[in-house]
C-alpha positions in Angstrom: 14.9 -19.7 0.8 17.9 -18.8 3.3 18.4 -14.4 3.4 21.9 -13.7 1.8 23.3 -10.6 2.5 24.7 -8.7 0.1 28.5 -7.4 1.1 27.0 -4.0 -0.6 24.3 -4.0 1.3 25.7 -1.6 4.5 24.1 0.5 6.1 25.6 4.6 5.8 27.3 5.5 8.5 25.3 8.7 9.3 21.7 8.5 9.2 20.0 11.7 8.7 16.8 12.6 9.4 14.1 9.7 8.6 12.2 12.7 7.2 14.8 13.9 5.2 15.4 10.0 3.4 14.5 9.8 -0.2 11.5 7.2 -0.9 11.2 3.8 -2.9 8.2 2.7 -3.7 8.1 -1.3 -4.2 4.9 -2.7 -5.9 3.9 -6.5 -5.6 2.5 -6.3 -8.9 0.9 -10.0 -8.7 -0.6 -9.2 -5.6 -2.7 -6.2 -7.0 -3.7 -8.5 -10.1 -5.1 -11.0 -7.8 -7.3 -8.7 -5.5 -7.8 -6.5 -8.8 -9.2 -9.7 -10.8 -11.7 -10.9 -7.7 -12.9 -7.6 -7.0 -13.5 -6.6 -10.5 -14.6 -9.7 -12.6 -18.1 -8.7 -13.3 -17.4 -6.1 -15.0 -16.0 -8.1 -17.9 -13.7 -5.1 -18.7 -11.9 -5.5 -22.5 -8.9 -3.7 -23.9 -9.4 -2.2 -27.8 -8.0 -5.8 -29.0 -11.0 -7.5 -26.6 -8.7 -9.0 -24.4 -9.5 -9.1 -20.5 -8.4 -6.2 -18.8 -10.3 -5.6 -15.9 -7.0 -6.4 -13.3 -5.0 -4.9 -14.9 -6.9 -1.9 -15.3 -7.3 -1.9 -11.3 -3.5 -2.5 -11.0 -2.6 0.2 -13.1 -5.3 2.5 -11.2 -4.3 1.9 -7.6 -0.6 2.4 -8.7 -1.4 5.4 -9.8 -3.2 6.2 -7.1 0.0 5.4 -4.6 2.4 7.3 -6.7 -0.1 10.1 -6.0 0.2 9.4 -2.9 3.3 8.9 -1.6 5.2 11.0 -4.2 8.2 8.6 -4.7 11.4 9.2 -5.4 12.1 5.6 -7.2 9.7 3.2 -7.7 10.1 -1.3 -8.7 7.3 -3.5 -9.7 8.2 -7.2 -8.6 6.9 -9.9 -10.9 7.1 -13.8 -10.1 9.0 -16.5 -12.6 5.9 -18.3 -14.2 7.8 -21.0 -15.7 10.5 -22.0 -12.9 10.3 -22.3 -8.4 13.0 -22.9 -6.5 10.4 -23.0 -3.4 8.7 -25.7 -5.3 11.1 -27.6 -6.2 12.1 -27.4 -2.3 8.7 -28.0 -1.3 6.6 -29.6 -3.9 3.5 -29.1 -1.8 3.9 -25.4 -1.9 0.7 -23.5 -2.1 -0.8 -26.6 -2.9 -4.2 -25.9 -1.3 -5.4 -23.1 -3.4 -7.2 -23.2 -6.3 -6.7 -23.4 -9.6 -6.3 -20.1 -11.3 -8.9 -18.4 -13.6 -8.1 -18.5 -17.3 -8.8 -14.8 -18.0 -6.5 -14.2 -14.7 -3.6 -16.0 -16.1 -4.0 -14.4 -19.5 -3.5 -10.7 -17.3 -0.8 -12.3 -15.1 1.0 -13.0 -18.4 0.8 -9.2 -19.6 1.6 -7.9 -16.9 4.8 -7.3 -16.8 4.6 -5.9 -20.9 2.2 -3.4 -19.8 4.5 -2.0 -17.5 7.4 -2.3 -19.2 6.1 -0.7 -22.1 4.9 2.5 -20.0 8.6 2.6 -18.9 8.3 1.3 -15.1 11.2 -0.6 -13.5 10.5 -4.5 -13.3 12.4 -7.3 -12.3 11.4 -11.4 -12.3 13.7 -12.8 -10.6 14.2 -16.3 -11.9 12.7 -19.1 -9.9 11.7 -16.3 -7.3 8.8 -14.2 -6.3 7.4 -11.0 -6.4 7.9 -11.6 -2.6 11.9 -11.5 -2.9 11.8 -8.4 -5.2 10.7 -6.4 -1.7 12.6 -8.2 0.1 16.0 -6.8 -1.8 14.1 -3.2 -1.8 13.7 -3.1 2.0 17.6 -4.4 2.0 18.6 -1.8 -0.8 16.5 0.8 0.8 18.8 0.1 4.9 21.8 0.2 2.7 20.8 3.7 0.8 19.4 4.7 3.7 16.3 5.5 2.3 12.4 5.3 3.2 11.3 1.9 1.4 7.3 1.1 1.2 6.2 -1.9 0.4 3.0 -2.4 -1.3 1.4 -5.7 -1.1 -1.5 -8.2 0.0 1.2 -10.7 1.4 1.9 -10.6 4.9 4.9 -12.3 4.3 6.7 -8.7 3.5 5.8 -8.1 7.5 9.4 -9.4 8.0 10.6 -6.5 6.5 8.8 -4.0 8.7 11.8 -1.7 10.0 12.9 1.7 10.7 13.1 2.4 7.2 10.2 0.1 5.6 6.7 0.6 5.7 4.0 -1.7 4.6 0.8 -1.0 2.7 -1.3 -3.8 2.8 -4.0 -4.2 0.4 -7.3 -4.8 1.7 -10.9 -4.1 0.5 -11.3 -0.3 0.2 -8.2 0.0 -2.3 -5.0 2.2 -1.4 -6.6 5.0 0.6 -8.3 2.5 3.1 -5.0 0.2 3.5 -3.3 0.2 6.9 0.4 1.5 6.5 2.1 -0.9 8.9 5.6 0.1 10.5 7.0 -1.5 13.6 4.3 -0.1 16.3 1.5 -0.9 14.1 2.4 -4.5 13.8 3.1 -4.9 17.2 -0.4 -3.5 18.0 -1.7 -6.3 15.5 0.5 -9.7 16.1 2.5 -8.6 19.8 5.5 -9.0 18.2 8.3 -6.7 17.6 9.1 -6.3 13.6 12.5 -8.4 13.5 10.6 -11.1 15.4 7.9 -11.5 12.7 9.8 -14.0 11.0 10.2 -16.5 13.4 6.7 -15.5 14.7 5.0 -16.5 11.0 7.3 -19.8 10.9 5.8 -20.7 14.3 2.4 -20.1 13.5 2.7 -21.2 10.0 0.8 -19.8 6.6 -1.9 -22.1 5.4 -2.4 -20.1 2.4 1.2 -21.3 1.5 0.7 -24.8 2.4 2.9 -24.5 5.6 1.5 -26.2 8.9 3.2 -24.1 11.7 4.9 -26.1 15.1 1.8 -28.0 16.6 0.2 -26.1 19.7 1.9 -23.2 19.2 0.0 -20.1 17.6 -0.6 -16.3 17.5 -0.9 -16.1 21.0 1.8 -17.9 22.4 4.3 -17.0 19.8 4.1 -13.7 20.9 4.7 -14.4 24.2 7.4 -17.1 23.9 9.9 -14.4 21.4 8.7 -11.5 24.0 10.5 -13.4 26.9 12.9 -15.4 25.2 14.0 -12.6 22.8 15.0 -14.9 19.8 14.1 -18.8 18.9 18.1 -19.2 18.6 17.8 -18.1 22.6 14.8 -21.0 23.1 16.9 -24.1 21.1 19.8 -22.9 22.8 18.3 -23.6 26.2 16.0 -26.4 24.8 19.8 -27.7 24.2 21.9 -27.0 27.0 19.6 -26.9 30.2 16.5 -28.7 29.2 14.3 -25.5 29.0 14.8 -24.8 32.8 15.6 -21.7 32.0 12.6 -21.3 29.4 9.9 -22.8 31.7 11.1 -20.1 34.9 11.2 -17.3 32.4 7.4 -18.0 31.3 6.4 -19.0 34.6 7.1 -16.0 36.1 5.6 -13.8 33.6 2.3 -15.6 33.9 2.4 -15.3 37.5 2.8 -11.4 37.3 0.2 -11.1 35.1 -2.2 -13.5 36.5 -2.1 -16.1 33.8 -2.3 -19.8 33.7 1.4 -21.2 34.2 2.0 -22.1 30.4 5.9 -22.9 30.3 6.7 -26.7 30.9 3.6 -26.8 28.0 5.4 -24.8 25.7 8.6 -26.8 26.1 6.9 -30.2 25.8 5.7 -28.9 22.0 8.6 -27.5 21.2 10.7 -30.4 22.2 8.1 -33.3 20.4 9.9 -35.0 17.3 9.6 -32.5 14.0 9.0 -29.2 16.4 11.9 -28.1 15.7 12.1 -29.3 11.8 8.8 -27.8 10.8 9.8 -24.4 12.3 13.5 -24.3 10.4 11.8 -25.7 7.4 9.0 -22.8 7.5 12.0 -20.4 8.4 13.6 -21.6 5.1 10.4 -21.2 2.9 9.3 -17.9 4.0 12.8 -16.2 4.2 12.9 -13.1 1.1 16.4 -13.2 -1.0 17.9 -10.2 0.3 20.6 -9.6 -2.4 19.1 -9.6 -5.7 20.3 -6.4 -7.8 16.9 -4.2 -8.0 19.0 -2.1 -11.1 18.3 1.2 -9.5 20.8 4.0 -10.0 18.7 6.9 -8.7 21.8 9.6 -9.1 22.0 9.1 -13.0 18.8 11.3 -14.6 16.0 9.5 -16.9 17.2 6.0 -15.5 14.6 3.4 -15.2 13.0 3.4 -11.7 12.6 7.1 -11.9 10.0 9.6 -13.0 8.3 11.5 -14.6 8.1 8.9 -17.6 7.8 9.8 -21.6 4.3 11.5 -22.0 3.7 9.5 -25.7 4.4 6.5 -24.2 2.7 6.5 -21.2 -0.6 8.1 -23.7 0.2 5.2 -26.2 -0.1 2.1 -23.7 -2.5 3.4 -21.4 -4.9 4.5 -23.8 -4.9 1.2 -25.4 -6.8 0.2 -21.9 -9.6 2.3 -23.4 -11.0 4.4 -19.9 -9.9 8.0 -20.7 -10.2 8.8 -17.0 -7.2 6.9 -16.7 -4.9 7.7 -19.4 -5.8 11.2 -17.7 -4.7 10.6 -14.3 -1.7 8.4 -15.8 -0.4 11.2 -17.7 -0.5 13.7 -14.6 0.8 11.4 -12.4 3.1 9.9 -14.5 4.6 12.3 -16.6 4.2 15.9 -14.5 6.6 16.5 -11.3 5.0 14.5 -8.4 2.9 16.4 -6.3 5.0 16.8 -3.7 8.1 17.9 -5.2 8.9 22.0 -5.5 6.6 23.3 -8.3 8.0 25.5 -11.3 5.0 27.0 -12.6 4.9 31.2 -13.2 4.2 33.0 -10.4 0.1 34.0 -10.2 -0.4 37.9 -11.7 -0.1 40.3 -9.3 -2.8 40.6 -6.7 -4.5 37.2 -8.0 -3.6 34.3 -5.1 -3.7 30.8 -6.4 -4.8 28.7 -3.5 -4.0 24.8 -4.4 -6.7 22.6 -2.5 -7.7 18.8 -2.5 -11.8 17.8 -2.5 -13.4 14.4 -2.3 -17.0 13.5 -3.9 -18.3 11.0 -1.6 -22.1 10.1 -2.5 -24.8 7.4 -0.1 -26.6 4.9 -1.6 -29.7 6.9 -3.4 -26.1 9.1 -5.4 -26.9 12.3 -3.1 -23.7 14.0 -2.3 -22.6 15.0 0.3 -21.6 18.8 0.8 -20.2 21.0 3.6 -20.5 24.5 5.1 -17.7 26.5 6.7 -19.4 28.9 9.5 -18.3 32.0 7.8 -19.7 31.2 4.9 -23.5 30.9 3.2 -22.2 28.7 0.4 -21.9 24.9 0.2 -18.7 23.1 -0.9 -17.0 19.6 -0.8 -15.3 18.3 1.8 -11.3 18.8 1.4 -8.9 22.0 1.9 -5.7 23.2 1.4 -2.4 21.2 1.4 0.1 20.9 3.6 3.9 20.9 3.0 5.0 18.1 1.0 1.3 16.6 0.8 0.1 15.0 -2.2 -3.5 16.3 -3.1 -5.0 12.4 -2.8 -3.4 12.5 1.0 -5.1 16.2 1.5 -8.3 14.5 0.5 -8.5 12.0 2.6 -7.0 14.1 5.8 -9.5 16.9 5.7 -12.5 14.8 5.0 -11.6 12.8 8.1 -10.8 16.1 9.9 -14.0 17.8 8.8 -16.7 15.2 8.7 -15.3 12.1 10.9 -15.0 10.1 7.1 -13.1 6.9 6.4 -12.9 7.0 2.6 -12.8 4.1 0.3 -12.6 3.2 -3.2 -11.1 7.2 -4.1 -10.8 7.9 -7.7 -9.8 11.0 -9.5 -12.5 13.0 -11.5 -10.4 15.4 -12.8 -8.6 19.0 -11.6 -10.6 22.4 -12.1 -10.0 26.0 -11.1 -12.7 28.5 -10.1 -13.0 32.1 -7.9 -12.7 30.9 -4.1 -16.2 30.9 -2.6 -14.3 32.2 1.0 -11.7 34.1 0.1 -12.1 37.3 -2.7 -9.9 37.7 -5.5 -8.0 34.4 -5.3 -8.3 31.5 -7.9 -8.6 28.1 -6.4 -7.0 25.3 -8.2 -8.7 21.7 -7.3 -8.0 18.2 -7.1 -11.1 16.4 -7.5 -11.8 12.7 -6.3 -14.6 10.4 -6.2 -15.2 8.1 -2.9 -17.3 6.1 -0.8 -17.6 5.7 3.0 -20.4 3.7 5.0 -19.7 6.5 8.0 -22.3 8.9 9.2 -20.9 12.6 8.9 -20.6 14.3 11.6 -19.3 18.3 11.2 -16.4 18.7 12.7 -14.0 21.7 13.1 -15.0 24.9 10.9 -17.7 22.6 9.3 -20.8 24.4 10.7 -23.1 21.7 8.9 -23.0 19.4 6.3 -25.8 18.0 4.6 -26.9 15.4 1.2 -27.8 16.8 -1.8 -29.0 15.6 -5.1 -26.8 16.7 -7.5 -28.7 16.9 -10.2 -31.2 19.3 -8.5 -29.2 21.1 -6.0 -31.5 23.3 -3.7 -28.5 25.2 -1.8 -26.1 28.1 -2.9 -23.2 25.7 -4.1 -19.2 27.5 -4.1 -18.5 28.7 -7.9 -15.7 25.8 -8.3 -18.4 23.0 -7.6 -21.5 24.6 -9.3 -19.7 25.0 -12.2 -17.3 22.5 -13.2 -17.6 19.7 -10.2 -21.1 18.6 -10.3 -21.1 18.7 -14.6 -18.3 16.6 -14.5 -19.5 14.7 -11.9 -23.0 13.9 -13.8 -21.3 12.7 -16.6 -19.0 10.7 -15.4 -21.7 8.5 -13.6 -24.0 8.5 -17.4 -20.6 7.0 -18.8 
């Protein structure tokens, strides 16, 4: 499906600040089912009507979890059209090699879009179209708004989108806090290719799990190298055209003799010139291409319009409790329904000569459910990993930061437990006000920074002096969470 730009689609005339952009938050909602539904299956998870519910349940927690953590201004969930495929009806092979979907999966595909709809979240299906083309409009909506625009997905297909302005979290095992977020250096570290060469890149190379044989012999290696010297396949037909690919094989050639490579370019020309080469790549180019110009129905500047938050508490209560995990309709109505993080708080100033010290911690346990505990060297008592937030920080971002900074962790599957205030074990006379989350890691700790050690303990039987905050309302919580 050809891009087509939107006449309203222009980009401001005075950028400010990248910084300083507002943020829109794109969900491939699909694309979370799918890796929600595989990774959580044996669980057999049931909503009060005994329905499957164990992807959506994971969809609706790892949104959560990236609301928390990017603190958007907007937010969209794309959906795909069930029924109707103009890709299809292109391509009738399309996606033709994967298997046939699991019943229960379809049935949570089907509800998807209700469940969100009925919390109040901005959705669009786009008839005939893709979740796909729903962030492909957002990264366009986000260049013309100048806005920040992230892009949360499995599908590498929203690669093409990478930009200045557009991000990329893809999904992999580990959940949201162990996704890469790709922008244009990170991708070219991955594929060698610069973000607005992706495209032709993937219609070279091709997508099997699409059903989309790229142009015979030529793959991620010499893609790269072919759009790096050429600068654009319009540049390589052109020449292919009007001089035979001299120009193509002498540019190649003399790249590989500076770098001491095997002479690769009256190769590449022969594949690119055999009969279909050229076919197979437009017709990849066509299939792979997002709509650019489908209307997202944001309208940011007009207060409580869908796309926005926070949401109605009742409602968000009402649907999300019908999942029937309390720690979820928990965190759903904080992060849903409460200012983001981020944004300026509005809470009565602390009494006078009482500081309130907002932190972040992170529960991560090993394999026998010891957990692990730290020790700042000015200090005799034990505490979780985690500390203060910065400016603009969400606490789940905080988390994550300072267990990396302070024990060399790579979290994954991070949860909220809940938020708890206590005296501060290091600082006398303040309150400190906690975010609590669960994680794992399969990294060693290693102290780091003010950590003077940091050690397993049982939690059940602790055997060192433990900070007030995680003695008394951390580890309780923590123990019955895990009997639940």
């Amino acid at each position: 499906m050809h891009t087509v730009p939107s006449s309203a689609q222009s980009t401001a005339s005075v950028a400010p600040d990248p910084g300083e952009r507002r943020l829109l938050l794109a969900v491939d909602a699909p694309s979370l089912l799918h890796r929600n539904h595989h990774a959580r299956a044996h669980t057999d998870m049931r909503d009060r009507h005994g329905r499957p519910a164990w992807a959506l349940h994971g969809m609706l927690r790892q949104i959560l979890e990236a609301i928390d953590l990017f603190a958007p201004d907007a937010l969209i969930f794309g959906l795909d059209d069930r029924v109707t495929s103009q890709r299809e009806r292109f391509y009738p092979s399309y996606k033709a090699g994967r298997a046939a979907k699991d019943a229960t999966l379809v049935d949570q595909l089907d509800r998807a879009g209700a469940l969100l709809d009925a919390m109040g979240f901005l959705t669009l299906t786009p008839p005939g179209l893709e979740a796909d083309d729903v962030n492909a409009s957002a990264a366009a909506w986000a260049v013309a708004h100048d806005w920040r625009c992230v892009l949360i997905t499995s599908d590498r297909d929203s690669f093409a989108h990478i930009s200045e302005h557009t991000e990329v979290l893809r999904l992999i095992n580990g959940g949201i806090s162990a996704s890469p977020l790709l922008n244009p250096r990170r991708l070219k570290a991955l594929y060698g290719v610069e973000a607005h060469h992706y495209l032709d890149f993937a219609a070279l190379r091709g997508d099997a799990s699409d059903n989309l044989p790229g142009v015979p012999g030529i793959g991620e290696k010499t893609a790269p190298l072919l759009l790096s010297q050429m600068g654009s396949m319009q540049a390589v037909w052109a020449d292919i055209d009007h001089c035979g690919g001299a120009n193509l094989v002498a540019t190649l050639d003399s790249y590989c003799e500076e770098h001491g490579l095997r002479r690769v370019g009256a190769t590449l020309l022969k594949r690119l010139s055999a009969p279909g080469a050229r076919e197979r790549y437009h017709f990849n180019l066509a299939i792979m291409s997002g709509r650019t110009d489908l209307d997202l129905g944001l309208t940011p500047d007009v207060p409580g319009s869908r796309g926005l938050l926070p949401l109605d508490h009742d409602r968000v209560a009402r649907v999300v409790d019908f999942l029937g995990v309390g720690s979820t309709t928990a965190l759903a109505l904080r992060v849903l329904t409460e200012p983001p993080a981020a944004a300026p708080a509005h809470a009565p100033a602390p009494p006078a000569g009482q500081e309130r010290i907002v932190v972040a911690g992170v529960c991560v346990r090993d394999e026998r459910g010891h957990l692990l505990v730290v020790r700042k060297a000015t200090s005799r008592l034990f505490q979780l990993p985690g500390g203060k937030l910065e400016p603009g920080e969400s606490p789940l971002a905080a988390g994550i930061r300072e267990t990396r900074e302070e024990v060399g962790l790579e979290l994954t599957d991070v949860r909220e437990l809940g938020r708890f205030e206590a005296p501060a074990a290091n600082e006398p006379g303040a309150i400190v006000e906690s975010t609590i989350y669960t994680a794992s890691s399969t990294d060693t700790p290693v102290a780091a920074a003010e950590i003077a050690e940091a050690r397993w303990i049982d939690p059940a039987a602790a055997e060192v002096p433990l900070a007030p905050l995680l003695e008394l309302h951390v580890l309780p919580a923590l123990l019955a969470d895990v009997s639940r």
